[in-house]
PDB file of N, CA, C and O in Angstrom:
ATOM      1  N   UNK A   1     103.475  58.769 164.586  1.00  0.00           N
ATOM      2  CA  UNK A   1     102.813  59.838 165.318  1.00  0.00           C
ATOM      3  C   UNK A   1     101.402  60.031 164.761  1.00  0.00           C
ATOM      4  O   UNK A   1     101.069  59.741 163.612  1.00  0.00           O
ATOM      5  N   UNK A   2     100.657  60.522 165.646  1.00  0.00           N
ATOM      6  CA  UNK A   2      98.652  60.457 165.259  1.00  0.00           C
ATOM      7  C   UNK A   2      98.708  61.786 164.421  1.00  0.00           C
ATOM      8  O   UNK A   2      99.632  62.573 164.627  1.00  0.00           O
ATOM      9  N   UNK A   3      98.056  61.970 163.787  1.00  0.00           N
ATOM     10  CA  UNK A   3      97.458  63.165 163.809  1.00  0.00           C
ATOM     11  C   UNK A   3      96.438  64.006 164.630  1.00  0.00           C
ATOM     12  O   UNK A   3      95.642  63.389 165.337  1.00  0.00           O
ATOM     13  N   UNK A   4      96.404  65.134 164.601  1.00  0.00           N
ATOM     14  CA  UNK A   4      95.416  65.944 165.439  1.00  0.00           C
ATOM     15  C   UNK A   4      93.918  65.028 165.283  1.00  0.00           C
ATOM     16  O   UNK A   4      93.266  64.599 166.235  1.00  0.00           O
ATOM     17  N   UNK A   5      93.691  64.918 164.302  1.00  0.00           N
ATOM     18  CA  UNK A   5      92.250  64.574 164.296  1.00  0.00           C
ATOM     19  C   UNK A   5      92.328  62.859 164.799  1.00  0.00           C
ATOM     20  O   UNK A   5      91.477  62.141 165.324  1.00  0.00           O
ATOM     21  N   UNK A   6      93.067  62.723 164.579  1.00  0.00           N
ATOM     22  CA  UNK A   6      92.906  61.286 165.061  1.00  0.00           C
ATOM     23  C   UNK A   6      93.102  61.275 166.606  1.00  0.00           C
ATOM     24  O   UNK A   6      92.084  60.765 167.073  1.00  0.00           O
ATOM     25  N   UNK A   7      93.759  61.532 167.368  1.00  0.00           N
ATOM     26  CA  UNK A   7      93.840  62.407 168.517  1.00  0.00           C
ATOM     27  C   UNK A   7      92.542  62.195 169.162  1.00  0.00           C
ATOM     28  O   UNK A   7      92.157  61.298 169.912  1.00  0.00           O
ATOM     29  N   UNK A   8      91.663  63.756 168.456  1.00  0.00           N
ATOM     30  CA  UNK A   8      90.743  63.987 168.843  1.00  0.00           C
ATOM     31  C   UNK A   8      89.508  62.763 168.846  1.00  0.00           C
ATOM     32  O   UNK A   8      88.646  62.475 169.677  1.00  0.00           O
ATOM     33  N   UNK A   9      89.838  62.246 167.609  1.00  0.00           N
ATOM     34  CA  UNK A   9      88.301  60.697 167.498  1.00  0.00           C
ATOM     35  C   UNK A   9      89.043  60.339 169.040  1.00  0.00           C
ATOM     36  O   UNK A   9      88.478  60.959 169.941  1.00  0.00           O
ATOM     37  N   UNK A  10      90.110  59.528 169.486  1.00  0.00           N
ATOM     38  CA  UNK A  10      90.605  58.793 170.551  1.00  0.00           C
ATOM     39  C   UNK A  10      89.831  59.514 171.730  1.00  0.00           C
ATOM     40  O   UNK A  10      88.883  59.012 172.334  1.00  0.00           O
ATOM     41  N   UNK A  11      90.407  60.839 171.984  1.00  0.00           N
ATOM     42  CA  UNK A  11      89.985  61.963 172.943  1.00  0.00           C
ATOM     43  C   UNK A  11      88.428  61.442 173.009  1.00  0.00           C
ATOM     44  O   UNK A  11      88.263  60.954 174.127  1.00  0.00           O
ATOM     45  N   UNK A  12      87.146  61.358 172.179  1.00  0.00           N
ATOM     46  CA  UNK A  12      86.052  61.291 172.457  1.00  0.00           C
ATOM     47  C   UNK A  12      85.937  60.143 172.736  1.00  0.00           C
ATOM     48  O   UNK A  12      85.184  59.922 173.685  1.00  0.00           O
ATOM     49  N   UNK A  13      86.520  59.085 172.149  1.00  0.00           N
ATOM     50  CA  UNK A  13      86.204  57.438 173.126  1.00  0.00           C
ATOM     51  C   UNK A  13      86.551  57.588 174.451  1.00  0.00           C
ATOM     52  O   UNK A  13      86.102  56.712 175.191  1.00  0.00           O
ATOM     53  N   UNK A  14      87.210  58.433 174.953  1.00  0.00           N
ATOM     54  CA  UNK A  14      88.239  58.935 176.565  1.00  0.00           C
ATOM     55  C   UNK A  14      86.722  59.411 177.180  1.00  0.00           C
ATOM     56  O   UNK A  14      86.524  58.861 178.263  1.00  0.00           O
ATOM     57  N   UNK A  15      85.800  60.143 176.831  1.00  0.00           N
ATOM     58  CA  UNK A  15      84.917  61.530 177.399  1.00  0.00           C
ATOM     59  C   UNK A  15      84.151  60.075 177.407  1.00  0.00           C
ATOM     60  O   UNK A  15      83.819  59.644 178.511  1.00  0.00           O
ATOM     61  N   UNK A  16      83.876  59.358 176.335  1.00  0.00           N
ATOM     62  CA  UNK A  16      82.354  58.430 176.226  1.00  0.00           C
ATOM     63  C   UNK A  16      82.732  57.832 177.598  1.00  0.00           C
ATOM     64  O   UNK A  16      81.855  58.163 178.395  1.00  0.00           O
ATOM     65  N   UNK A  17      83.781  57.007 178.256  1.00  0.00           N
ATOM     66  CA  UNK A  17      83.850  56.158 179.189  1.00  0.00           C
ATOM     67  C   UNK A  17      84.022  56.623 180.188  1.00  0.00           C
ATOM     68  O   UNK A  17      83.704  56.056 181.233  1.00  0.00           O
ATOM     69  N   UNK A  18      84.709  58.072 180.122  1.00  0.00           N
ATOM     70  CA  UNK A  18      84.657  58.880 181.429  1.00  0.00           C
ATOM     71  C   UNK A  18      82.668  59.156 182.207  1.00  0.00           C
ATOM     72  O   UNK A  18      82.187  59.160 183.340  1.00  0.00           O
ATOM     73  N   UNK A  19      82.074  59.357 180.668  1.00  0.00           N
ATOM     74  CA  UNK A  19      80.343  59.034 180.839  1.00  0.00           C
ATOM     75  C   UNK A  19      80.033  57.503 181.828  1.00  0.00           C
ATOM     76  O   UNK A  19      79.717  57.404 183.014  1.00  0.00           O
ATOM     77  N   UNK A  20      80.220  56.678 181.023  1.00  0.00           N
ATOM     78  CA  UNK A  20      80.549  55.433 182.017  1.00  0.00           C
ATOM     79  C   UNK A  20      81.091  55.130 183.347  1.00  0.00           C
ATOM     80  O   UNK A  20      80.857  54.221 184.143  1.00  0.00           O
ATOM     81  N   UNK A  21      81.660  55.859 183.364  1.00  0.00           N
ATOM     82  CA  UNK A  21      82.402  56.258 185.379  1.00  0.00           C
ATOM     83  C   UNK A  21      81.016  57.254 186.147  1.00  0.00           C
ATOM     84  O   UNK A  21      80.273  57.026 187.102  1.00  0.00           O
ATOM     85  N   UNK A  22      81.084  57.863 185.641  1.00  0.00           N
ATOM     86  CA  UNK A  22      80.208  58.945 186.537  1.00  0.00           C
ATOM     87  C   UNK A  22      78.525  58.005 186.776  1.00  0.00           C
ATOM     88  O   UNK A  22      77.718  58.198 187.685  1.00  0.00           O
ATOM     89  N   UNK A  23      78.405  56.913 185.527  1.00  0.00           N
ATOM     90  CA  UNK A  23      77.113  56.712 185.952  1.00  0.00           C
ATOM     91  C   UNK A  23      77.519  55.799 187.232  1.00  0.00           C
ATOM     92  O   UNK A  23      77.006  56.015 188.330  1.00  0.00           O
ATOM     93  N   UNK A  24      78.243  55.013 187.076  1.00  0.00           N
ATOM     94  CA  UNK A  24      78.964  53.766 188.063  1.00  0.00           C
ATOM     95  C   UNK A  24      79.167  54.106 189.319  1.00  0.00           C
ATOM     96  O   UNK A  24      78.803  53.510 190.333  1.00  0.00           O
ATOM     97  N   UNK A  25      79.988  55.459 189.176  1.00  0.00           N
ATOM     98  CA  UNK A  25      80.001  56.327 190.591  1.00  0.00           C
ATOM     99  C   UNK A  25      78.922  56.151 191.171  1.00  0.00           C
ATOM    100  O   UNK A  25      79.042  55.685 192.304  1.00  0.00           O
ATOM    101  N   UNK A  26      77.261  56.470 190.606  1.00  0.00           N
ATOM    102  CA  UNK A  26      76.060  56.581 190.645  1.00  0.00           C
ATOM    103  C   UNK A  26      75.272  55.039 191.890  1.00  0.00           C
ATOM    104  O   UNK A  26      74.368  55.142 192.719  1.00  0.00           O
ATOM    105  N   UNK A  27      75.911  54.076 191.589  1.00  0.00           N
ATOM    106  CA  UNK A  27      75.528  53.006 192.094  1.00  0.00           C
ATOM    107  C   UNK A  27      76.021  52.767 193.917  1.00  0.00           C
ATOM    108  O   UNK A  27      77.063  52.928 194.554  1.00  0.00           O
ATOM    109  N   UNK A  28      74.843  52.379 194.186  1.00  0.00           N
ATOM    110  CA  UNK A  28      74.820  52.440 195.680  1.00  0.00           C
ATOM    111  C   UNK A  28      75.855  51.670 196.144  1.00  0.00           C
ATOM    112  O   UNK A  28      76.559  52.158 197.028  1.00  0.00           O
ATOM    113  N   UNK A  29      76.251  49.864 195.471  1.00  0.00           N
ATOM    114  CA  UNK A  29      76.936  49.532 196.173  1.00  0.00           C
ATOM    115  C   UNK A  29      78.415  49.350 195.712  1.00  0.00           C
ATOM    116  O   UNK A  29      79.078  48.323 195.861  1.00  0.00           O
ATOM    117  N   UNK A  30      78.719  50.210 195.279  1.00  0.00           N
ATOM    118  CA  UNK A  30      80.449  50.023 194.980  1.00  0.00           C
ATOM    119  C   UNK A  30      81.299  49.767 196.224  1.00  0.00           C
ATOM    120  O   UNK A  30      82.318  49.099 196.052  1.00  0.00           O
ATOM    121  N   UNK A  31      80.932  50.345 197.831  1.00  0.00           N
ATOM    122  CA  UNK A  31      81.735  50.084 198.113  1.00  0.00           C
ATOM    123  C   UNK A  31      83.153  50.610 198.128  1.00  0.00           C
ATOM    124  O   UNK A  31      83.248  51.697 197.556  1.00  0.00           O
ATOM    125  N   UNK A  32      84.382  50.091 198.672  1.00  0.00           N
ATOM    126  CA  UNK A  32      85.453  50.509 198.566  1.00  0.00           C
ATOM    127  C   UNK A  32      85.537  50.877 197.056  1.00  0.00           C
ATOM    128  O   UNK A  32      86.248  51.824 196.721  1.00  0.00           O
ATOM    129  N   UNK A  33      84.955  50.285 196.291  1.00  0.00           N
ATOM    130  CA  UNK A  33      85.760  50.741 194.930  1.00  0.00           C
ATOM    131  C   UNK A  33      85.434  52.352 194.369  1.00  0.00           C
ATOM    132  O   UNK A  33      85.936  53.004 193.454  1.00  0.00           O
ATOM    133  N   UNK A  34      84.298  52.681 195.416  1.00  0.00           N
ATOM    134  CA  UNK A  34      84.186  54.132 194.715  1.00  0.00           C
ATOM    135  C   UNK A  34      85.019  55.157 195.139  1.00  0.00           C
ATOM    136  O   UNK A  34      84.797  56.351 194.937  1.00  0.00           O
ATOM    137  N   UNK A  35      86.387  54.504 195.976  1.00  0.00           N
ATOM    138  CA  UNK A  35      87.506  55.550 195.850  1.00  0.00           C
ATOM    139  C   UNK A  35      88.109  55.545 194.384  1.00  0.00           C
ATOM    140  O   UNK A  35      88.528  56.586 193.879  1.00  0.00           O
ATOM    141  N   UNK A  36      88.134  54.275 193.693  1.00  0.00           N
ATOM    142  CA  UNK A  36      88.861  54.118 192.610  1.00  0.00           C
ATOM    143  C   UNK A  36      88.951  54.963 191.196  1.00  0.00           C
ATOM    144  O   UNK A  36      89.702  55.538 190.408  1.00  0.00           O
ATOM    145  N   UNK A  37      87.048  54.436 191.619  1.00  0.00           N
ATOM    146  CA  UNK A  37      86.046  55.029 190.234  1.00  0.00           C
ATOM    147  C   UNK A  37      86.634  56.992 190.310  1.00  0.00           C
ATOM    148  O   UNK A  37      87.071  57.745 189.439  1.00  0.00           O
ATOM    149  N   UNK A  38      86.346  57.176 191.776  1.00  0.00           N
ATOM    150  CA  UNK A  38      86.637  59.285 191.781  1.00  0.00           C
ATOM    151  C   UNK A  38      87.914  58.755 191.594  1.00  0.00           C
ATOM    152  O   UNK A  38      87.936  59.242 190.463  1.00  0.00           O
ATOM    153  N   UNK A  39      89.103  58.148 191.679  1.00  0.00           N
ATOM    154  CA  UNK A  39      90.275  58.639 191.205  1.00  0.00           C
ATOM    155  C   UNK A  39      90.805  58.734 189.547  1.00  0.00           C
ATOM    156  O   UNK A  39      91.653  59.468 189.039  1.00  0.00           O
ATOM    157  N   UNK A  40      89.878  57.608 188.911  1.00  0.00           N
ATOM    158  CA  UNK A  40      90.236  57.341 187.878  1.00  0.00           C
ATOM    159  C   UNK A  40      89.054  58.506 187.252  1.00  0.00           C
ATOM    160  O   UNK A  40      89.182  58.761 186.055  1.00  0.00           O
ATOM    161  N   UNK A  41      88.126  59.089 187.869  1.00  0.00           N
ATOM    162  CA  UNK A  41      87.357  60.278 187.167  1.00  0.00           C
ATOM    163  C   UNK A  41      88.403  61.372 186.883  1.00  0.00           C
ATOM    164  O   UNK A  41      88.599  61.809 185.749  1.00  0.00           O
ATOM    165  N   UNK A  42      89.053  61.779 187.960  1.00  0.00           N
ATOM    166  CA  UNK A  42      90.254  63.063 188.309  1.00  0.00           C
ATOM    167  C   UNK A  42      91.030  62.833 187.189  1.00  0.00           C
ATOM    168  O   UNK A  42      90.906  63.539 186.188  1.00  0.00           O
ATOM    169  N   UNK A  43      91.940  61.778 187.263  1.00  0.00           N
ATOM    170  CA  UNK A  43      92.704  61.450 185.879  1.00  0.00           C
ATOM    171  C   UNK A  43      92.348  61.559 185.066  1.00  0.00           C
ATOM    172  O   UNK A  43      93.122  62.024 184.230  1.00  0.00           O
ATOM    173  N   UNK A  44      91.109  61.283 184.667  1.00  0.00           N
ATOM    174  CA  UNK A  44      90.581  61.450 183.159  1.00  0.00           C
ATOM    175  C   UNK A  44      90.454  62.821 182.786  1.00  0.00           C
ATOM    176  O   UNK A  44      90.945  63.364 181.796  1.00  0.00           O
ATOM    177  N   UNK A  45      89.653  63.391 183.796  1.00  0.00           N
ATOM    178  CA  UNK A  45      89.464  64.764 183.564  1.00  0.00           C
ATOM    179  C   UNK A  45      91.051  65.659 183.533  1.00  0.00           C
ATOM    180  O   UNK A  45      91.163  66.655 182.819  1.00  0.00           O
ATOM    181  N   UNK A  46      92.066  65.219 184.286  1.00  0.00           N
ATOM    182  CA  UNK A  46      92.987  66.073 184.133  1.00  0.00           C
ATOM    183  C   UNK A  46      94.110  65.799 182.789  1.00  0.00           C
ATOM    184  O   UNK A  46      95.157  66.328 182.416  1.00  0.00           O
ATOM    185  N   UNK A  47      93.312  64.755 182.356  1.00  0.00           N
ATOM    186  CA  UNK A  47      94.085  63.706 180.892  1.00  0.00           C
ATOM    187  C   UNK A  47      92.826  65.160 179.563  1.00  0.00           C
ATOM    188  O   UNK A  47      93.019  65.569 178.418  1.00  0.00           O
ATOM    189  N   UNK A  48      92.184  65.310 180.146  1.00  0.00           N
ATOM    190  CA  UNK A  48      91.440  65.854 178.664  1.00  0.00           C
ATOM    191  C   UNK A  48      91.603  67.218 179.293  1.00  0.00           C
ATOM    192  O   UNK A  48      91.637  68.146 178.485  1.00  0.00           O
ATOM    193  N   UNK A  49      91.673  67.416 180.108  1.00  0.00           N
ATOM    194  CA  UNK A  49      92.042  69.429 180.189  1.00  0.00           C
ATOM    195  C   UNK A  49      93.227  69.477 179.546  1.00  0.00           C
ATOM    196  O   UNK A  49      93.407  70.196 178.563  1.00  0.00           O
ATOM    197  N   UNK A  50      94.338  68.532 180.177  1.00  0.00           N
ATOM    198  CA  UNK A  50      95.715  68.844 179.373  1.00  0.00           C
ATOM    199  C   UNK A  50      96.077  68.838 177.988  1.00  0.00           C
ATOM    200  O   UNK A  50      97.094  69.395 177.574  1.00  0.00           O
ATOM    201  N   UNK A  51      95.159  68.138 177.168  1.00  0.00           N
ATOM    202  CA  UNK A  51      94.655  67.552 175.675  1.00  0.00           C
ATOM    203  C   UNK A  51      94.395  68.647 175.043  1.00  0.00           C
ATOM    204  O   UNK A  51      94.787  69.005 173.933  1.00  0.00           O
ATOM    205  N   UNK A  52      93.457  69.374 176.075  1.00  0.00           N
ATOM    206  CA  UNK A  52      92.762  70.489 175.453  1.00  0.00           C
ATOM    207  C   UNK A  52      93.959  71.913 175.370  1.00  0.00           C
ATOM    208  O   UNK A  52      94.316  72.503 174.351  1.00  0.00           O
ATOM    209  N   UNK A  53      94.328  72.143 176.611  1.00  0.00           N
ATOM    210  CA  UNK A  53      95.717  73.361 176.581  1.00  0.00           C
ATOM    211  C   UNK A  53      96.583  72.643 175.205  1.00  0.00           C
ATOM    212  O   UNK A  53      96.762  73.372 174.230  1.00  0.00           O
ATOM    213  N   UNK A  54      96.950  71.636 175.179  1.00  0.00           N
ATOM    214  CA  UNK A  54      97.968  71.825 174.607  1.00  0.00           C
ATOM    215  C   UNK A  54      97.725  71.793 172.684  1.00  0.00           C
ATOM    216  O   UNK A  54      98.410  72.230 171.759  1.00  0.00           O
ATOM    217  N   UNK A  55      96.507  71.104 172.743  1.00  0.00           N
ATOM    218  CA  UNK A  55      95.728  71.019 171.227  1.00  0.00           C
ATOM    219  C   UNK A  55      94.204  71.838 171.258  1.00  0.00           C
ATOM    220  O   UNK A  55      93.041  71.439 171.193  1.00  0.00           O
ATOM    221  N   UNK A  56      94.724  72.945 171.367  1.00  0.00           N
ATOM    222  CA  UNK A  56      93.231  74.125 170.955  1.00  0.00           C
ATOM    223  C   UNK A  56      92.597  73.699 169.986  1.00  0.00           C
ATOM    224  O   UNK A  56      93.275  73.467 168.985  1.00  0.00           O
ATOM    225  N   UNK A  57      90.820  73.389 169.890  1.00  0.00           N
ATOM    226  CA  UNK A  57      89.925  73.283 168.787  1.00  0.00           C
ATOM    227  C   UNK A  57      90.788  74.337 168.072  1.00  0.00           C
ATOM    228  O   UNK A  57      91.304  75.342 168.559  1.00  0.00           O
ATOM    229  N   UNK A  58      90.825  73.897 166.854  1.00  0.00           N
ATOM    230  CA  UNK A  58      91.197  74.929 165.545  1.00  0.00           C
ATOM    231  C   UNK A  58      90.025  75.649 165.121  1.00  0.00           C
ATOM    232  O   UNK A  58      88.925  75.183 164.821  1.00  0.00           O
ATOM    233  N   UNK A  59      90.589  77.430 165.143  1.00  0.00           N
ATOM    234  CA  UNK A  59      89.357  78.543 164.802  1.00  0.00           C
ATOM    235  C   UNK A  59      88.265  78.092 163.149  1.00  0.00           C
ATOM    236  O   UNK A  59      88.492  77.607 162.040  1.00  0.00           O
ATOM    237  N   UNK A  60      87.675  78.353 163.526  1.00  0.00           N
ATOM    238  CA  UNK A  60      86.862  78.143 162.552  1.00  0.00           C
ATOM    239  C   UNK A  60      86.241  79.435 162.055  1.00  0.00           C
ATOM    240  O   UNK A  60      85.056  79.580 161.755  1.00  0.00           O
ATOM    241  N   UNK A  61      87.658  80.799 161.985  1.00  0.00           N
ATOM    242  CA  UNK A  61      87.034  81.755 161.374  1.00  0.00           C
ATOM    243  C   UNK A  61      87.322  81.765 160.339  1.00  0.00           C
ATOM    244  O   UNK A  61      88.203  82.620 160.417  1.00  0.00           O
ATOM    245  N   UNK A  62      87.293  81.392 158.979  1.00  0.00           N
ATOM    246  CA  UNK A  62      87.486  81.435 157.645  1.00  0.00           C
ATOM    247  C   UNK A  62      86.420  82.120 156.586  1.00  0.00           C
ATOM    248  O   UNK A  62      86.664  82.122 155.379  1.00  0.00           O
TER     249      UNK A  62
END
């Protein structure tokens, strides 16, 4: 099993390539594939909201 923080490093390689979709989206000729690219955006995004509910940044009131 990962740990939280390790988790989280993974979680930001997830956000960097989700960066990589949105520029791709960006390109005139995708074509059919830019149903793919918005589906696999949705997933991602609903892969790191759920990440986030279920592993809250830890408070940093100390």
């Amino acid at each position: 099993m990962l740990d939280p923080q390790t988790m989280r490093e993974q979680l930001a390689l997830i956000e960097g390539k989700r960066d990589f979709l949105v520029k791709l989206l960006e390109q005139p000729n995708l074509g059919t594939l830019r149903i793919d690219v918005n589906q696999a955006i949705e997933e991602m995004d609903d892969l790191l909201d759920e990440f986030k509910r279920t592993f809250p940044e830890p408070s940093q009131d100390t």
